[in-house]
LUMDREN-491768 format. One record per residue (C-alpha): residue in one letter; chain; x, y, z. Coordinates in nm, 4 decimals, decimal comma. Each point is the difference from the previous one (the first is absolute). Layout:
{rec "A" "A" {X Y Z}}
...
//
This chain:
{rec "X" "A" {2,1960 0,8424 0,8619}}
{rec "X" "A" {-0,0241 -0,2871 0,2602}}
{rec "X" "A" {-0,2869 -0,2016 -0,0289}}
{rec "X" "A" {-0,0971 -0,3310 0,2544}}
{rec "X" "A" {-0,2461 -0,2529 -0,0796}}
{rec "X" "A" {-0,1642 -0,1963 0,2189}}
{rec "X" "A" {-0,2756 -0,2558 0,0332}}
{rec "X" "A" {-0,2076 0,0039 0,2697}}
{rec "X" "A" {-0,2643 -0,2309 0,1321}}
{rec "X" "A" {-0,2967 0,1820 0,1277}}
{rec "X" "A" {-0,1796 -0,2243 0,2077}}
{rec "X" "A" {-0,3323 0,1811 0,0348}}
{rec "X" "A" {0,1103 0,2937 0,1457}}
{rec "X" "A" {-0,0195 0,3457 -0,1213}}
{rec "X" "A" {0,3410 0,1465 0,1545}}
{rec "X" "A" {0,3534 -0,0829 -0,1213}}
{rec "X" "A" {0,3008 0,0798 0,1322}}
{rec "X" "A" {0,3283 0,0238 -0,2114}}
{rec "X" "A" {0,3387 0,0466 0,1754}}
{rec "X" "A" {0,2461 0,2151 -0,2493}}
{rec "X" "A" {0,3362 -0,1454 -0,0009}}
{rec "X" "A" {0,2852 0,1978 0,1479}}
{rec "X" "A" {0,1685 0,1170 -0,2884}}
{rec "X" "A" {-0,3519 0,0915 -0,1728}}
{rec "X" "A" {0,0806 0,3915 0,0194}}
{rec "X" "A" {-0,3171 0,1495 -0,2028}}
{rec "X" "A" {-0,1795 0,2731 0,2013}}
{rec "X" "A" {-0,3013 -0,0107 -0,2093}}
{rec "X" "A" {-0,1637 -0,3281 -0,1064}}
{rec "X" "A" {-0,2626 -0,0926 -0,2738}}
{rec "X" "A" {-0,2108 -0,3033 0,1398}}
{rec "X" "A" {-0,1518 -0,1951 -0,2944}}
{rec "X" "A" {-0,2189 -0,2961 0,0969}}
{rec "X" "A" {-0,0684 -0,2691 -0,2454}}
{rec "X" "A" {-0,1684 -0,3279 0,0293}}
{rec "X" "A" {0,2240 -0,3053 -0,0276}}
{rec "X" "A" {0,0092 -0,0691 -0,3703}}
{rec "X" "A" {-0,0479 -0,3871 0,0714}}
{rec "X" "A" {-0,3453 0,0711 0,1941}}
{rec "X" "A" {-0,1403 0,2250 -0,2277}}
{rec "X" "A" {0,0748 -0,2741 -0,2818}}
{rec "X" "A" {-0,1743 -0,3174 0,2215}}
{rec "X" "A" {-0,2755 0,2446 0,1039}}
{rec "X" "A" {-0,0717 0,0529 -0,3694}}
{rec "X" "A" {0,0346 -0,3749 -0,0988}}
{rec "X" "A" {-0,2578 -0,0795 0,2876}}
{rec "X" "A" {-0,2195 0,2480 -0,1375}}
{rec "X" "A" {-0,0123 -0,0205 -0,3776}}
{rec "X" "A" {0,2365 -0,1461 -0,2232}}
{rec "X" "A" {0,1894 0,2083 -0,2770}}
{rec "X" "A" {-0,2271 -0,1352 -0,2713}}
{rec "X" "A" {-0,3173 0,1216 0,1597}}
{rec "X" "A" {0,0868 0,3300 0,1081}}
{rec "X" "A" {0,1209 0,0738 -0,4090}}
{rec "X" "A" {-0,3341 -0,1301 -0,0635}}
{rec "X" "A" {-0,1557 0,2097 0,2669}}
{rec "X" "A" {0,1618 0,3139 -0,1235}}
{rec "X" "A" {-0,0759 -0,0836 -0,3468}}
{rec "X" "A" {-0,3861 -0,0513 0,0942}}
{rec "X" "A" {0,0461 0,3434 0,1597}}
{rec "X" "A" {0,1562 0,2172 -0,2599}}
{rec "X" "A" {-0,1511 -0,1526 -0,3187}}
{rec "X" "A" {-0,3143 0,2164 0,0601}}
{rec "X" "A" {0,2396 0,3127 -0,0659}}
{rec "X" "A" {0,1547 -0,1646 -0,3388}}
{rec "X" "A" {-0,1468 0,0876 -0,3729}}
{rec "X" "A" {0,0831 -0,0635 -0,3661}}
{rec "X" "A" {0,2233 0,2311 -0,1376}}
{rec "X" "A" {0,1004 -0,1985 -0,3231}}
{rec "X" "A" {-0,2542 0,2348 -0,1869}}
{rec "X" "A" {0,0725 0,3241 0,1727}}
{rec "X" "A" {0,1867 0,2362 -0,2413}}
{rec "X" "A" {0,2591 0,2567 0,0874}}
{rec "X" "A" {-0,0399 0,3614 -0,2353}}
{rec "X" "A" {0,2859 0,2282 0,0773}}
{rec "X" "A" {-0,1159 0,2584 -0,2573}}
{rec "X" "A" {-0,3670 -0,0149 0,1548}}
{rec "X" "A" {0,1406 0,0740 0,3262}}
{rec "X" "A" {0,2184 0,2720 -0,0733}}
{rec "X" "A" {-0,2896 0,2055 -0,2156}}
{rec "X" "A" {-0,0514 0,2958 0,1229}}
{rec "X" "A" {-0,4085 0,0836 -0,0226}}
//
């Protein structure tokens, strides 16, 4: 499977044009576009650090937690047959 990789800056504009190399021979193509891995990471330090978004989510999803340490597990009780 050939494969080409390519960063591309996008300038503001919403159409891109990609010129295939020669000996690209595929008929069918799969376009896959991602944002640049080194944007999405200075976009997220602007935002919010790393800290505070762990804290964030843990805010968030500590209103779904419980105590289990008491709960109790009965195999026979669940298999009884009433």
């Amino acid at each position: 499977m050939e494969a080409i990789r390519k960063k591309i800056k996008r300038n503001g504009s919403d159409t891109i044009t990609f010129k295939l190399p020669e000996n690209f021979k595929a008929e069918n193509l799969e376009l896959i576009i991602l944002p640049d891995d080194e944007e999405v990471i200075s976009k997220a330090e602007n935002e919010e650090s790393a800290e505070q978004y762990k804290q964030r989510m843990k805010n968030f999803y500590d209103k779904f937690s419980f105590d289990i340490k008491n709960l109790r597990f009965d195999r026979d009780e669940l298999n009884e047959r009433r």
